[in-house]
C-alpha positions as CSV (number, residue, x, y, z in Angstrom):
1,X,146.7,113.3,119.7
2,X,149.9,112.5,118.7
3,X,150.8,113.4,122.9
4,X,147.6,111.8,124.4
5,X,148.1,108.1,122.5
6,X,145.5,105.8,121.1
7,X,142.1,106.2,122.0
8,X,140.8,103.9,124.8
9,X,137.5,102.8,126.1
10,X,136.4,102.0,129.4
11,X,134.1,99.1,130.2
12,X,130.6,100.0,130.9
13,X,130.3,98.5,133.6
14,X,133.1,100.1,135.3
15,X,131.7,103.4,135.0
16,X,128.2,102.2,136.3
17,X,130.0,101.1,139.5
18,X,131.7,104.1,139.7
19,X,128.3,106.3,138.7
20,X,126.4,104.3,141.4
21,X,129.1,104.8,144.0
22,X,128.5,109.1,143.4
23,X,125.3,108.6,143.8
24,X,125.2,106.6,147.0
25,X,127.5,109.1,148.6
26,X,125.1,111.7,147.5
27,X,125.9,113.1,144.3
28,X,123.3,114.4,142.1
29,X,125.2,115.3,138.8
30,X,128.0,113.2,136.9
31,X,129.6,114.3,133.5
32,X,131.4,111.9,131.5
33,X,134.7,112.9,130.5
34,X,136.6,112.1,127.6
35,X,138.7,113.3,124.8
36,X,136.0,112.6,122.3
37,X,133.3,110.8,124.1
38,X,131.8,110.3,120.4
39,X,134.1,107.4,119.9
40,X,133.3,105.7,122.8
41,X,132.7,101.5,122.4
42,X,135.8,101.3,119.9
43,X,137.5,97.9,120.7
44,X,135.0,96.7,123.0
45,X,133.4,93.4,122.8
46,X,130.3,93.2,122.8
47,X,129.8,96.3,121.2
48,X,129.0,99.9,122.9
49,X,128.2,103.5,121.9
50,X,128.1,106.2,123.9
51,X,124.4,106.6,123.3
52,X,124.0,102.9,124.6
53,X,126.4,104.3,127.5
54,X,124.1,107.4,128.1
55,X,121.0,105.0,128.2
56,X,122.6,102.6,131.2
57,X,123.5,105.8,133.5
58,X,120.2,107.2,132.8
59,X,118.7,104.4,134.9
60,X,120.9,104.9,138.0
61,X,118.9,105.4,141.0
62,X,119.9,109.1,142.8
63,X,121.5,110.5,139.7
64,X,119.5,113.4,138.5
65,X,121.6,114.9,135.5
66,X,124.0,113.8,133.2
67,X,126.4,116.1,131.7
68,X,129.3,114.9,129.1
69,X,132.3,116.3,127.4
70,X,133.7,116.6,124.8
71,X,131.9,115.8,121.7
72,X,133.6,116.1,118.0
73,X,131.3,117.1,115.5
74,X,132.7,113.9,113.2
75,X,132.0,111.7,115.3
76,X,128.3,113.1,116.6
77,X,125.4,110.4,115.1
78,X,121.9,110.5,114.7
79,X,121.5,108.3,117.8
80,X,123.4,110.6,120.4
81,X,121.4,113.4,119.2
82,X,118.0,110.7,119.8
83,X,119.3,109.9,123.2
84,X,119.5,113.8,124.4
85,X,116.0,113.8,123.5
86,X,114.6,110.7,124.7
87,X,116.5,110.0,127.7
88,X,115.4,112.2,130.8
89,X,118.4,112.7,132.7
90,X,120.9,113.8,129.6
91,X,121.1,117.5,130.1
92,X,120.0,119.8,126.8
93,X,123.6,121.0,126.4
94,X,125.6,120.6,123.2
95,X,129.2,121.5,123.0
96,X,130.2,121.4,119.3
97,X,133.9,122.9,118.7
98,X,133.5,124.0,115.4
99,X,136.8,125.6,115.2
100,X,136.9,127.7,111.8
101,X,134.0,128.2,109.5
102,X,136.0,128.2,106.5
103,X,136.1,124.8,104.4
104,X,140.0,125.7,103.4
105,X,141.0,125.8,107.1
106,X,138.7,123.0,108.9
107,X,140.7,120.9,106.2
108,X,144.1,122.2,107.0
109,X,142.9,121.5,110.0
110,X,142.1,117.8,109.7
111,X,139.0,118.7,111.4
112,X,137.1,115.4,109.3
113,X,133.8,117.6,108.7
114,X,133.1,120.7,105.9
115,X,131.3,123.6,107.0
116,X,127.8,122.6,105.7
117,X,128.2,119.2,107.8
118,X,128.8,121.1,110.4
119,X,125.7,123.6,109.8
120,X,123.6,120.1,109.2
121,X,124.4,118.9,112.5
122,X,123.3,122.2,114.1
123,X,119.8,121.7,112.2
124,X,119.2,118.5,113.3
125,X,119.9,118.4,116.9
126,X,117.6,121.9,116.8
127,X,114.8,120.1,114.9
128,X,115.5,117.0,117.8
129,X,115.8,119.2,120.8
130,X,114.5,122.6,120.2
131,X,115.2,124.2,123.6
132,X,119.3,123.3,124.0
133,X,122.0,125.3,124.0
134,X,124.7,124.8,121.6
135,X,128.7,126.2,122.6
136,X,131.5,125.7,120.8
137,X,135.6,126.3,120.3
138,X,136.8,128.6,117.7
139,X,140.1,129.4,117.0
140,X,141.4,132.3,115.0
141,X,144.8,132.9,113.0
142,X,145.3,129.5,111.7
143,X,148.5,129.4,109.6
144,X,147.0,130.7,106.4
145,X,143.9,132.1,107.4
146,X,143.1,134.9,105.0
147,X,140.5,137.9,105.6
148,X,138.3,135.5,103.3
149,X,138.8,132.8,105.6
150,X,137.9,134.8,108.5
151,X,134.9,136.2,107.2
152,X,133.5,132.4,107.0
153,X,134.1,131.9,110.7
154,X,132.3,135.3,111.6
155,X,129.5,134.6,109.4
156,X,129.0,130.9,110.7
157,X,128.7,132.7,114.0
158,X,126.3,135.0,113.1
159,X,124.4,131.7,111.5
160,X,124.3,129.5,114.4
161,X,123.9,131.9,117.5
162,X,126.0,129.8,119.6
163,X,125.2,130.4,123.8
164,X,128.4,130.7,124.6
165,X,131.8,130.3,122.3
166,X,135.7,129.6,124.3
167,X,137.4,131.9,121.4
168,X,141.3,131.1,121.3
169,X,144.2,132.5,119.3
170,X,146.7,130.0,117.2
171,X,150.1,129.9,118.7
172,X,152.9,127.5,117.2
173,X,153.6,124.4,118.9
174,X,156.8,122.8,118.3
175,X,156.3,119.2,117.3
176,X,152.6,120.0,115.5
177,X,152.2,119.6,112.0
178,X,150.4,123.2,111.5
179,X,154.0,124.7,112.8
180,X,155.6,124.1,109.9
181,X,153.0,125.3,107.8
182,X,153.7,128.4,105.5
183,X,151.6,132.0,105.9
184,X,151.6,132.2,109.4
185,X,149.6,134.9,110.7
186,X,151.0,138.3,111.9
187,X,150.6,138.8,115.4
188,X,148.4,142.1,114.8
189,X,146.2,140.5,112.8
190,X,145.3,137.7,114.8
191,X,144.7,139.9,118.1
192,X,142.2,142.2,115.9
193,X,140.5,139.1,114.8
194,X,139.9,137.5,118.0
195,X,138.7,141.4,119.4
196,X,135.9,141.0,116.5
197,X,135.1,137.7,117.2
198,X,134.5,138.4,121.1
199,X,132.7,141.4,120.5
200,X,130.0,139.4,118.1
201,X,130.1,136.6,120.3
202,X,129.6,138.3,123.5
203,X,126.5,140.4,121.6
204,X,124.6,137.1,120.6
205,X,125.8,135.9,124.4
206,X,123.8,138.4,125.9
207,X,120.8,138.5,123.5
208,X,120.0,134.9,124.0
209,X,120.5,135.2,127.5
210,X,118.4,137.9,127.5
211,X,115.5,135.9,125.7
212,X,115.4,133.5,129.3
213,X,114.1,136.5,131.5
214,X,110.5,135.6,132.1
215,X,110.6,132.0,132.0
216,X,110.9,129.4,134.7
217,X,114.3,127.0,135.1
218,X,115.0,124.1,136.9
219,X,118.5,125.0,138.3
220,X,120.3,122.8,140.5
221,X,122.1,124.9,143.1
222,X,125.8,124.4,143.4
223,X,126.4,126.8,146.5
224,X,127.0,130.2,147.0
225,X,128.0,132.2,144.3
226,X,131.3,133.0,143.7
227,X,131.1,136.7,142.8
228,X,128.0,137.6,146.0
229,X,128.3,135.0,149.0
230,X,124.8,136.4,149.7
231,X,123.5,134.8,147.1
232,X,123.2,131.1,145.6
233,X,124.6,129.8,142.1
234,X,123.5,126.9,140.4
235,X,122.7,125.5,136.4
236,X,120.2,125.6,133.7
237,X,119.7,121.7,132.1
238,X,121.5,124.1,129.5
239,X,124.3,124.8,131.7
240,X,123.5,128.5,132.4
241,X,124.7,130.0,135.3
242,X,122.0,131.3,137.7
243,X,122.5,133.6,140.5
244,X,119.7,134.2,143.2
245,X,118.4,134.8,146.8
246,X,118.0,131.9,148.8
247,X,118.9,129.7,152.1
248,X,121.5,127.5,151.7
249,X,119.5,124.3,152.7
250,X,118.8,124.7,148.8
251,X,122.4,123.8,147.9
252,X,122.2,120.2,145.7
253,X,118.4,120.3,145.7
254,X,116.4,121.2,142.3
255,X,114.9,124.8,142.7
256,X,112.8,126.2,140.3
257,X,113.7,130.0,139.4
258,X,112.0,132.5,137.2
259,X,115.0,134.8,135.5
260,X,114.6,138.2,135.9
261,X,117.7,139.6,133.8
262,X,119.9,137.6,131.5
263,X,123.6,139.2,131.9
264,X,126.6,138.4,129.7
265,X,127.7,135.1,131.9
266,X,125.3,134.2,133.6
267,X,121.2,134.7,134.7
268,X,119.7,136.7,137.7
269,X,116.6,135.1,139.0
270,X,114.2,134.3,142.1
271,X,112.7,131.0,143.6
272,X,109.0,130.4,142.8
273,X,107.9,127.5,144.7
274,X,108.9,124.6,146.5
275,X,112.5,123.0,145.7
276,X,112.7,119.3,145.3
């Protein structure tokens, strides 16, 4: 923030034309991208929200998913979580950095939000939309980050059963305010941290991902997949990576695939019937 500048919005009806313009060249999927998309519509006249936003490019003709990033948990209001639900296009995806799940270091932080807020959000877009997926951000070795501390970030974990979390490890940046700050964490203890966190992360990873195999996802197919060029790779509504046999006159159409073995990263699967 204090690099990027004030946040600013575009107007809506820029990004229609622009939304429109993808789709007539024959895109199927657009994410909007911002540094917190949750505060979209400040300073504009009349008023916007992004769930107002979400609702006019759900009615673009040729568009069949919309995607959007990133989202801070402040900022996240009873009416985004509504449009997920209601509006048919908005993919089932949440992406929540949570950061820390200890109330002293979300507010050394500046995060805005305490941990139960953060919990109370989780409920509620669960109760709202009960088959999304939910990632998140979480950063260990914050300057004063005790075992204590820790503990509250593992057990919030444990809690929420995130899909997928991108861990990271604290590193000074000259010029940021948390630089200066006193009890910084030794080196050895942050790496053994973020080992524990992966290692409970990656087991509730693979669990839920295990939970798909049986079941029957729309997945629209990006192309061949990067690790087998024998096979295709597309995503889940809840952006999950699948990987299956097929002809590549399925790539950008909607294929419906049973999974047949949820991995760490991603799902293994077959076609069923008829793509659209």
């Amino acid at each position: 923030p204090y690099v990027r500048g004030r946040e600013r919005s575009r107007r809506p009806e820029d990004i229609l034309r622009e939304v429109e313009a993808l789709a007539a060249a024959g895109y199927r999927e657009v994410v909007l991208l911002g540094q917190n998309v949750n505060a979209y519509g400040k300073g504009l006249k009349p008023p916007v929200t992004f769930a107002d936003l979400l609702a006019m490019v759900n009615e673009v003709q040729g568009i069949w998913r919309i995607r959007y990033t990133t989202s801070h948990p402040r900022d996240f209001t009873d009416a985004l979580i509504a449009a997920v639900a209601q509006l048919r296009k908005v993919c089932e995806n949440f992406h929540l950095p949570v950061q820390a799940g200890s109330d002293r270091i979300l507010k050394l932080m500046r995060r805005g939000y305490t941990r139960a807020d953060y919990l109370n959000l989780v409920k509620k877009i669960r109760a709202a939309v009960p088959e999304a997926s939910i990632t998140t951000d979480i950063m260990v070795g914050f300057p004063g980050e005790t075992e204590e501390d820790f503990a509250h970030t593992l057990e919030l974990v444990q809690q929420v059963r995130f899909d997928q979390a991108f861990t990271f490890v604290y590193n000074p940046r000259r010029g940021t305010p948390a630089a200066t700050l006193p009890d910084q964490v030794p080196e050895e203890v942050k790496s053994r941290r973020i080992q524990e966190l992966i290692a409970l992360q990656q087991a509730i990873s693979r669990e839920l991902n295990q939970a798909e195999e049986g079941k029957v996802q729309e997945v629209l197919v990006e192309g061949p997949s990067e690790h087998d060029q024998t096979k295709l790779a597309g995503r889940t509504r809840t952006n999950k990576t699948v990987v299956f046999k097929g002809d590549e006159a399925l790539i950008g159409r909607l294929v419906p695939v049973r999974i047949t073995k949820g991995h760490l990263t991603f799902l293994a699967g077959e076609v069923v019937e008829s793509p659209r």
